[in-house]
N, C-alpha and C positions, 0 to 999 in steps of 0.2 A: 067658598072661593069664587064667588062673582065678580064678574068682572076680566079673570081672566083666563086667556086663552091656554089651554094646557097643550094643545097640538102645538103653536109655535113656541111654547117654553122650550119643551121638548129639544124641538128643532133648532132651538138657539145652542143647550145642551151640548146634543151632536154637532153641532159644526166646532165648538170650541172645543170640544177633545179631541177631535181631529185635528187643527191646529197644533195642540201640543205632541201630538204624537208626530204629524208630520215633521215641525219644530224639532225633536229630537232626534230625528230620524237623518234629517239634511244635515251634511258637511258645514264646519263651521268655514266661515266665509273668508276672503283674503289668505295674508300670511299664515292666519293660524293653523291652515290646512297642511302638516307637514304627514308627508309618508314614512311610516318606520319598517325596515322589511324586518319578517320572521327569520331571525338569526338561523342557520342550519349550519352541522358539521358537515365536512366534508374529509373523506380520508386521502393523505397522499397515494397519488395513483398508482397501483402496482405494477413496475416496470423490469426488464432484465437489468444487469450492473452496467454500471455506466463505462468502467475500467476494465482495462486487466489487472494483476501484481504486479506491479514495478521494483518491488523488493524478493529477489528471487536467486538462490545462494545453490550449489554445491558443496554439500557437507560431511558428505566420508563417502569411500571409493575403495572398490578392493578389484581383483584382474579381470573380473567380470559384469561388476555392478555400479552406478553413481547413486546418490539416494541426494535426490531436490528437492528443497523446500521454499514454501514463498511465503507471503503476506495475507494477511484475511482480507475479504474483498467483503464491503457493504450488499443486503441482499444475494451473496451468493450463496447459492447451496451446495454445489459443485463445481469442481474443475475441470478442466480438459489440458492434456499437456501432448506435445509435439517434442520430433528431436529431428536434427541431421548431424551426418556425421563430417560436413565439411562446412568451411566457414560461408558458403556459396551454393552449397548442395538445395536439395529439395525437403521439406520437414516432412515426415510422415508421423503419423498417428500414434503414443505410445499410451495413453489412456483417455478414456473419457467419464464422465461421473464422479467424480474422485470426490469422496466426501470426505476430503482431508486436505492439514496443508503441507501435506508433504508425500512422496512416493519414492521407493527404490525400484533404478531401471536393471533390469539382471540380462543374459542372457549376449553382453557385452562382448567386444573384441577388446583384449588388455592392449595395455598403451595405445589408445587410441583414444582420439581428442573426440567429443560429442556436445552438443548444444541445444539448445531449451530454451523453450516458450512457453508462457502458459495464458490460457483464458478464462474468465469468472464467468460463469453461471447460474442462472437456475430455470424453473418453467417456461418462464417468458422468454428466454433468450439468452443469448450470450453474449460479452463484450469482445472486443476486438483481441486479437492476440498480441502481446509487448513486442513491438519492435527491436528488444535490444533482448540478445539472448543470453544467458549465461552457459559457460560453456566448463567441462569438467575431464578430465583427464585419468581415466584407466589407472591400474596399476600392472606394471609388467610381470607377466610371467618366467621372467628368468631370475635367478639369484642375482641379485642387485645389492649396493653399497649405501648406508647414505650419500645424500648429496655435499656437496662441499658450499662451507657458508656464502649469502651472498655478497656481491660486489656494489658496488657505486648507489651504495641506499642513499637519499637525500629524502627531506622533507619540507615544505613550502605551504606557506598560510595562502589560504586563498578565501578572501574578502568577500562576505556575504551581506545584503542590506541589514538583516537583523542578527543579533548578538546570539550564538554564539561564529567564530570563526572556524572553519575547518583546517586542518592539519592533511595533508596529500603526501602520503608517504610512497614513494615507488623505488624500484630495485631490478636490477638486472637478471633476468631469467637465468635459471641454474637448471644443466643437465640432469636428467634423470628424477629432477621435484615435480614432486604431484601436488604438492599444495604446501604453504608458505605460514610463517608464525611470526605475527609479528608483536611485540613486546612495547609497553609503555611504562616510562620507569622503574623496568627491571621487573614488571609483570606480564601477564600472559594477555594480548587484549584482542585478537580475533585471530582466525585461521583463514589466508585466502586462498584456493583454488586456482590450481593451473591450469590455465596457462595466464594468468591475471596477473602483472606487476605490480601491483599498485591498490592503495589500502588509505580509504577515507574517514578523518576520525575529528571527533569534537573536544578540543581542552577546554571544559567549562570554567575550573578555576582560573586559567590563564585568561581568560578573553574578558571574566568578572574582576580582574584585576587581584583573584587572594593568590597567584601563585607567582613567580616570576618566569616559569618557564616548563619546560618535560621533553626527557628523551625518548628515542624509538630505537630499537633494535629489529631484526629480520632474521630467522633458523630458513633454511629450506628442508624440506622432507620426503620421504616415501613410506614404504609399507617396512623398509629397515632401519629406517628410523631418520634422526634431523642433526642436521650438521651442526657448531657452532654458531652463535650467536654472530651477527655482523657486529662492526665496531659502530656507539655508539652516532645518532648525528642529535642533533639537540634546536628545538624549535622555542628562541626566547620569547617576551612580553611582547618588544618591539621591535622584533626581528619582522 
């Protein structure tokens, strides 16, 4: 091997692997250089409920007790429920923790009007309490009659943007009813709580066009029982 130099082979050697390794090492140049970030999950932040129950009913009542129930609330673990006993009174405290959707209040004055709130919780906190209470009515402790059926029922469609419409049935409060039946084509289709006149309901075949109409009826009631049927009122297509 005369002639040549093995030091600067060498050395030529290294400088050109260096090149490639620098070469692969440096960003490619211009546009081509795009940034892609490492995808990551991330979990929805765990927060208290955002609501209360806005669905929140009186459902059987005896001289001493109401028993309320509400709506399941998203993230909540438990309830808290309030009561007063005047439409303007102060609410105080009738439970808290309630890992249920519903409680009976005991321990009541009969014939006497009472009102409820409730609020959704859990660890984090809790949401606001509903503004709008529902309120429920005792039953008396004296030997009572049924009530006598109600008067002046009407019903009225009241126009929603999307399909279906609602039916607003209301009726004049009747002495001595704790709570109201009101009837849709001659069947049973909710029970409201007095001192509430008035009962909001959806006719899907009517508003889809398969039916041409449906009537409402109204019983009043107590703990001895429910008057007569009111006389029909009747809500057509295009009424």
């Amino acid at each position: 091997m005369s002639g040549i130099n093995l030091r600067k082979v060498w050395i030529g050697v290294a400088v050109a692997l260096s090149a490639v390794a620098w070469a692969c090492a440096a960003p490619a140049p211009g546009p081509e250089r795009v940034h892609v970030p490492v995808p990551t999950l991330e979990a929805t932040p765990e927060r208290a409920p955002g609501i209360p129950p806005s669905t929140l009913f009186v459902v059987d009542r005896s001289e001493s007790s109401l028993s309320v129930v509400w709506e399941s609330i998203n993230r909540a673990t438990h309830y808290d429920v309030q009561r007063r006993d005047s439409e303007d009174g102060e609410y105080a405290i009738v439970a808290t923790k309630v890992a249920a959707l519903g409680l009976v209040d005991e321990g009541l004055q009969p014939d006497s009007l009472y009102y409820y709130v409730v609020r959704a919780c859990n660890h984090f906190g809790c949401s606001e309490f509903h503004d709008n209470p529902v309120a429920g009515l005792t039953e008396s402790d004296a030997d009572v009659g049924a009530p006598v059926a109600p008067k002046d029922v009407k019903v009225v469609k009241r126009i929603v943007r999307v399909l279906p419409d609602h039916d607003v049935v209301t009726w004049t409060a009747v002495e001595g009813a704790t709570y109201y039946n009101v009837y849709r084509a001659g069947d049973l289709l909710t029970k409201v709580s007095a001192p509430l006149t008035r009962s909001l309901h959806t006719d899907l075949g009517r508003s889809l066009g398969l039916s041409s109409g449906t009537s409402y009826q109204v019983s009043a009631c107590n703990k001895a029982g429910c008057s007569p049927r009111s006389q029909k009122v009747f809500q057509w297509r295009n009424s």
